[in-house]
C-alpha positions, 0 to 999 in steps of 0.5 A: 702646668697640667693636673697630673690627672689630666697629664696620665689621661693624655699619656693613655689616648696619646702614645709616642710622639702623639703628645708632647710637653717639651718647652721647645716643641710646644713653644713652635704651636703656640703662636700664629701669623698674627705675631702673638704667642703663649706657651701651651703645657702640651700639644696633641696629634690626634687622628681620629674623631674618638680621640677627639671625644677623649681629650675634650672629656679629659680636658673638661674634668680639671676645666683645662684650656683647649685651643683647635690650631690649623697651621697658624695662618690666621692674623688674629691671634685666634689658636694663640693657646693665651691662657696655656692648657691644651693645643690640640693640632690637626695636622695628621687629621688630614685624609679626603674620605669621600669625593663624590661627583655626583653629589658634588661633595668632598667629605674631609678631616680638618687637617686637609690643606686647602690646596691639597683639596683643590688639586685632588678634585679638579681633575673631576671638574670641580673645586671647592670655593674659599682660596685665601692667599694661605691656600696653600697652607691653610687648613680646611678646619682653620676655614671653617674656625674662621669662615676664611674667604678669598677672592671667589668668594664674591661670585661663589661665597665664603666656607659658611656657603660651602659647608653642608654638614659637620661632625663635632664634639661640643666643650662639654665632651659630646659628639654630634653630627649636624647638616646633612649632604644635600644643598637644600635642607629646612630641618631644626636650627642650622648649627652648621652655620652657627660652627662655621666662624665660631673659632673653635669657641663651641666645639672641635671639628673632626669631619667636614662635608664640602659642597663643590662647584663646576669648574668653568671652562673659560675665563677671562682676566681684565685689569682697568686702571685708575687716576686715583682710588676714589674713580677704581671704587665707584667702578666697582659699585658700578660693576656690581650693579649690574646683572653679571657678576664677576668671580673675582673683583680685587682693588689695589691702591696706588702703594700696593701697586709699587710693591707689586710690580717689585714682585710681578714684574713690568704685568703690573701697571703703575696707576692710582688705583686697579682693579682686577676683574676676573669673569668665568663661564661657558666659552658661548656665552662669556665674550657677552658676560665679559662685555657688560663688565667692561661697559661698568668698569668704563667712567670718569678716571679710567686709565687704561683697560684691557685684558690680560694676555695670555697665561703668563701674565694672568699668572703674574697678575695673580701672583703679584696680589697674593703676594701682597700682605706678606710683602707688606711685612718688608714695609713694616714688621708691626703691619696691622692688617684689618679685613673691613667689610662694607656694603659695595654701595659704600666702598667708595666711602671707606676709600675716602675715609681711609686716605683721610685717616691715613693723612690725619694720623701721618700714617702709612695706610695702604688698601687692597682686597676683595671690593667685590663683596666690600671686603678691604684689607686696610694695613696700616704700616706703623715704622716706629713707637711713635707711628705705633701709638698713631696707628692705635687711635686711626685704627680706633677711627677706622672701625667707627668709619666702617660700623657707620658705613653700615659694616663690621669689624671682620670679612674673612680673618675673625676676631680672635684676640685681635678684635675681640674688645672692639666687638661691643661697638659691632653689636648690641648688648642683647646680641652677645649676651645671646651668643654668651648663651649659646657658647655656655650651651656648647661649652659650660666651662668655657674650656674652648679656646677661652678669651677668643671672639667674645668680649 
């Protein structure tokens, strides 16, 4: 329960329906795509950067949890208000203040959906390069909390390379501005990257500036087919390899490509393993971009390759793939979805390794993803108590797999509650009494989003 202190503070910046202590209301935002949940004692609706300023120093005095939320997408459990207090909800913090074509920048308020910025800058050319499957419903701060990715990512990168500057408000209630709108800039510490995935553990966004990028006027979407996954991983190592870098690269193993083509239709071939390559460019110069990316997808195991024809079927590609990790959902309700990351070089391995997981445990596992940067999604698919206590040890195994493979626990999603006692085996002991410093730095009282990230 609030402090009535804290409570009267909250009545005086938030009036009317800006603040609500209603079980029912803060029941609806306090749980997240990751199927945990926790009560909030109350939820604000702020609208402004010196409102945020107020709620952070009314929140600070009593030491009052403070949980940043989006639109719940992420996976992790990460705005799961887990210790009650405050969730604070962007959703009205959602106004473009700036494009900018000249300088290719957005200017934007947290609360912005991902989608509604992508429709607003494309008729100038330009886009703005994270699309996770939520796009449509995620927000640009929840990008930034948890440096969300998507298939672009592999050409263009993920929100850390596409944020130049923030404005924010630390746990110990000051405000700050860090990053400057230009996309070269050598000036102190680089705080903006440090904010970008920091989970809302060290300060409340409220501002963002955006670096976009041009449009490419053409592309071309291919998809090759394998006899199994092993053959589609090694084709990846190959296609990044080489000079041209594709901008997407997604792999989908022979079960996912079932549950696609229930959802995609008779476009989506049934094979071992896919790939899904998409390159972008000048219409002068992609036939010989997209010639080199089809001589590195060739070798032993290929099936078939071809590009896409037409529209419709580049559509019906696509759809099926972002469809896939809610489809999965049917399969099973307690599906855990890990985002693993591995150097390319080494994906082949973590294929490997996962199907031997998969056999040894009697576990359904599937595997898709953005294999073009080593980011897998492995979804492990437990249909009972007793392949739920399977599923707990192979995911034990998995992360040993992938920290030997020389990658870590998270590509895009996070950490949140659902990795954060993993982190020890990711890094060192000094490593994360350092970030521990950094967070008492921004946050003293540990106010921000308490029990997130850090073990």
């Amino acid at each position: 329960m609030l402090p009535a202190a804290a409570l009267a503070g909250l009545q005086r910046v938030f009036a009317g329906d800006a603040l609500s202590t209603d079980p029912a209301e803060c029941l609806v935002y306090g749980y997240d795509n990751s199927r945990r949940q926790a009560m909030p004692d109350a939820v604000v609706f702020p609208t402004s950067h010196d409102e945020v300023v107020s709620l952070v120093r009314i929140a600070h005095e009593p030491r009052q949890p403070l949980v940043a939320r989006g639109r719940g997408t992420n996976t992790t459990g990460a705005s799961v208000p887990s210790g009650g207090g405050i969730v604070a909800s962007f959703e009205r913090m959602n106004r473009i203040l700036r494009i900018d074509v000249d300088d290719r920048i957005a200017v934007v308020e947290p609360g912005l959906l991902n989608g509604d910025l992508q429709a607003a800058i494309a008729p100038h050319g330009l886009f703005w390069a994270p699309d996770p499957t939520s796009a449509p419903f995620c927000t640009i701060g929840g990008n930034i909390a948890c440096n969300a990715g998507g298939p672009r990512a592999v050409k263009y990168g993920a929100t850390r390379d596409n944020v130049l500057a923030l404005r924010a408000v630390a746990g110990n209630g000051m405000d700050f501005r860090c990053g400057t709108p230009t996309t070269k800039g050598s000036t102190g510490y680089d705080l903006v990257r440090l904010l970008v995935g920091s989970e809302g553990t060290l300060a409340l966004v409220t501002e963002a500036t955006l670096k976009l990028a041009p449009l490419a006027s053409s592309k071309r979407t291919l998809r090759a087919t394998y006899a199994d996954v092993g053959a589609a991983a090694k084709a990846v190592a190959r296609i990044m390899a080489q000079p041209v870098t594709p901008c997407a690269l997604e792999f989908l193993d022979d079960a996912c490509l079932r549950l696609a083509r229930d959802h995609g239709g008779e476009a989506i071939p049934l094979a071992g393993a896919m790939l899904v390559i998409e390159v972008d460019g000048e219409a002068d110069t992609l036939p010989v971009a997209a010639d080199a990316i089809v001589r590195a997808a060739r070798g032993a195991g290929l099936e078939d390759l071809a590009i896409a024809d037409g529209d419709a079927e580049v559509a019906a590609l696509w759809a099926a793939r972002k469809a896939l990790s809610p489809a999965l959902r049917t399969l099973s309700p307690n599906k855990i979805n890990e985002d693993v990351v591995v150097p390319v070089s080494r994906v082949p391995e973590l294929v490997a390794a996962t199907r031997a997981i998969a056999a040894s445990h009697a576990l359904p596992i599937v595997c898709f993803g953005h294999a073009g940067n080593g980011n897998l999604h492995v979804n492990l698919l437990p249909r009972d108590d007793a392949e739920q206590a399977r599923a707990a040890r192979a995911l034990d195994e998995l992360f040993d797999v992938v920290i030997g493979l020389d990658g870590t626990l998270s590509g895009e999603h996070g950490i949140g509650l659902a990795k954060r006692d993993f982190m020890p085996r990711a890094l060192d002991a000094h490593a994360l009494a350092l970030m521990r410093s950094v967070k008492a730095q921004f946050d003293p009282d540990g106010i921000l989003n308490p029990g997130k990230l850090l073990p």
